[in-house]
N, C-alpha and C positions, 0 to 999 in steps of 0.2 A: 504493500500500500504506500509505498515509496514516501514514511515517515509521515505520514496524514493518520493524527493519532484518534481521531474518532473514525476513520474506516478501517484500523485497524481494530479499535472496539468492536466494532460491526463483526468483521470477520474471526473473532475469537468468538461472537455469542453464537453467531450462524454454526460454529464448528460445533460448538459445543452442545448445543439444543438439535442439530441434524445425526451428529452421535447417538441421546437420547433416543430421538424420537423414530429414525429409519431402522429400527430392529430388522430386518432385513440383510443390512450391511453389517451390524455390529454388535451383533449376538452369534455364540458359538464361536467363538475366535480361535479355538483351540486347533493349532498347526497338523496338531498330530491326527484332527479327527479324517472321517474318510471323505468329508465333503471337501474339506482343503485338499488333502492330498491327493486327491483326481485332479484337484484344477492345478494343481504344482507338475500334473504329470501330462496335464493337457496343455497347458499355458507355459511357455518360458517368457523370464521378465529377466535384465540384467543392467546394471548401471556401469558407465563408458568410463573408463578410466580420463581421457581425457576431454577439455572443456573445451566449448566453442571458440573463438578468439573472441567474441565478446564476455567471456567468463560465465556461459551457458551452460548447463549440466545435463547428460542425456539420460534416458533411458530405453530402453528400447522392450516391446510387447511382441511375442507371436505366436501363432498356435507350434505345437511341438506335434501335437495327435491329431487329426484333421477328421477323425469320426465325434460327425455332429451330436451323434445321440449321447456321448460324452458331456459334451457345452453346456452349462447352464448359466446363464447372464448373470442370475442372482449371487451365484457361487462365484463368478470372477468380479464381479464388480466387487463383493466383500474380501474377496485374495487380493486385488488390485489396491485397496481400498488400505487393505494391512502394510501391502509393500510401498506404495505412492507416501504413506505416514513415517514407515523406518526410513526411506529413505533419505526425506525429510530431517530425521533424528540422525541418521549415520551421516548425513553429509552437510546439512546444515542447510541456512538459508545462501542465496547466491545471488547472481545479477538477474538472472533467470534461467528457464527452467524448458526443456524440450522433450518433448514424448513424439518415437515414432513408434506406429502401429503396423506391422509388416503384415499385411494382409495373403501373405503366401500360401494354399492350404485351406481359404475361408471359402465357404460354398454355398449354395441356395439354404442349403439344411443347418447351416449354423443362421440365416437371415431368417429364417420361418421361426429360430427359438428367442427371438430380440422382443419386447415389449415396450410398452407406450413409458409404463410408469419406470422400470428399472432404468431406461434411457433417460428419463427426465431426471431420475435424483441420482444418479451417476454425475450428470451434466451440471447440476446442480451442486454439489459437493465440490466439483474440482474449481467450478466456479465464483464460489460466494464464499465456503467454508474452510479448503483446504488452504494454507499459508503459502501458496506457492504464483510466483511469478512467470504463467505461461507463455512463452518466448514464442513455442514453433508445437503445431501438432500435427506429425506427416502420414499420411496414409501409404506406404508404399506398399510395390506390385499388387498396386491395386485390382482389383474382378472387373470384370464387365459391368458388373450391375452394382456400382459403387452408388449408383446415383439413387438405389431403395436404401441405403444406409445414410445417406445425409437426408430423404426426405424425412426419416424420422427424427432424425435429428435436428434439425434446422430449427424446427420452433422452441427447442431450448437451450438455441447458443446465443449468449450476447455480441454485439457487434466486435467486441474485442476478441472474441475465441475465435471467432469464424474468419476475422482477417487475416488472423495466424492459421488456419489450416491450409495445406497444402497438401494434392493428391500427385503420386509419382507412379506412372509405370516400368522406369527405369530404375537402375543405380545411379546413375548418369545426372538425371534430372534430380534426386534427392541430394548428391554431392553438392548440387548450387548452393543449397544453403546448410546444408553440415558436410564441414571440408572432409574431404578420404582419409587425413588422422587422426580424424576423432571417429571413425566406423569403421567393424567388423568387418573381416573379408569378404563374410556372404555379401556383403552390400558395395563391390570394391575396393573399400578400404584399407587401413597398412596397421589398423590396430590389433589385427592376430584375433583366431576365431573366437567365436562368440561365448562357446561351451563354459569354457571357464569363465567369465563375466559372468555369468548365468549361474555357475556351482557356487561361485563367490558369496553372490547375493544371498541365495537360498541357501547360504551353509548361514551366512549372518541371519536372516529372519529365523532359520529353526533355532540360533544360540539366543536366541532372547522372548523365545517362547511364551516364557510366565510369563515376560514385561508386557508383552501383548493382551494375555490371557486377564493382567490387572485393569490394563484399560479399559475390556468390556465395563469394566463398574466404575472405574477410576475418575475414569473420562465423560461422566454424566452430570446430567444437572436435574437439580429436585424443580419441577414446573408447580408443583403445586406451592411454592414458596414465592412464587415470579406472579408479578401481573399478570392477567391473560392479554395472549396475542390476537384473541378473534381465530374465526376459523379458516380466513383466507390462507395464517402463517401453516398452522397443519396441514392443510390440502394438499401437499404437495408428495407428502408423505403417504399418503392413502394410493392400497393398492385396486 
């Protein structure tokens, strides 16, 4: 919030009252159970050793296992939800902050299991709640039918998320704006393959297990002790 201290206010109550309130995302936290560790086996997620030349920090999303019937949006949005937070905590706050999403492996049958509401307070969360300064969010080797994925999306991004998105179906074309060494080989890059970036991560999220595990409670706030918000502020939240 670039030191504007009551939008910072703003985005620590959003954080803390969308923790509360979206049970969906932050309930069951526990790493070990089998709903995580499908999506830990479905989903690889790793952060780039190195930083944009604007002092930008990546990380990078992809499917690893491409059977849809696997997918469940609810379950990566709350895995997403765990790792997007430590990463937050293991790396700090920065200049900003870039997520690509490598769309390699995504098929009709992963777009049939996407919902109106988990898109909305996914979009919502990275938006309003999470402390992070979103730089760049790439969709690379994108599908053909990329354009049923942004119509649902579209009416929950504000004009600030959407002018940073960028769709690539190259290497070529994502290199414009994340240089070759700051990305993984798969993506022509000189920063050496991905795997271990990815073992890294997920070796750091399982060593801090409990610390996650406290937050389910930690990280709440009593509503019944707060003014009410009206029911416009819950709505969002409803599935």
């Amino acid at each position: 919030n670039y030191y504007d201290l009551e939008k910072t206010k703003v985005t620590i109550e959003n954080y803390y009252t969308f923790r509360t309130n979206c049970k969906d995302f932050f309930s069951n936290l526990d790493l070990n159970s089998e709903e995580l560790q499908r999506m830990m086996t479905v989903v690889d997620m790793g952060i780039l050793p190195q930083t944009t030349p604007e002092g930008y920090k990546i990380i990078v999303v992809r499917l690893v296992d491409t059977d849809a019937s696997k997918f469940s949006q609810v379950s990566y949005s709350k895995f997403a939800a765990i790792a997007l937070e430590e990463w937050l905590k293991e790396d700090g706050l920065a200049e900003g902050h870039v997520i690509i999403y490598d769309f390699t492996g995504c098929h009709l049958g992963h777009i049939a299991k996407l919902g109106i509401f988990p898109t909305k307070n996914y979009l919502y969360y990275i938006q309003e709640a999470l402390p992070i300064r979103m730089k760049g969010m790439h969709f690379a080797n994108i599908p053909s039918f990329v354009d049923k994925i942004l119509l649902l999306m579209k009416p929950f991004m504000k004009r600030e998320l959407y002018d940073v998105l960028h769709l690539h179906s190259t290497n070529e074309a994502l290199q414009k704006f994340v240089p070759p060494n700051c990305l993984p080989s798969e993506y022509g890059g000189t920063a050496g393959p991905f795997k271990p970036f990815r073992d890294e991560f997920y070796g750091k999220l399982l060593a801090n297990r409990e610390a996650i595990l406290r937050g389910e409670t930690e990280k709440q706030v009593v509503e019944s002790e707060r003014a009410s918000r009206g029911n416009g502020w819950f709505s969002m939240f409803r599935r």
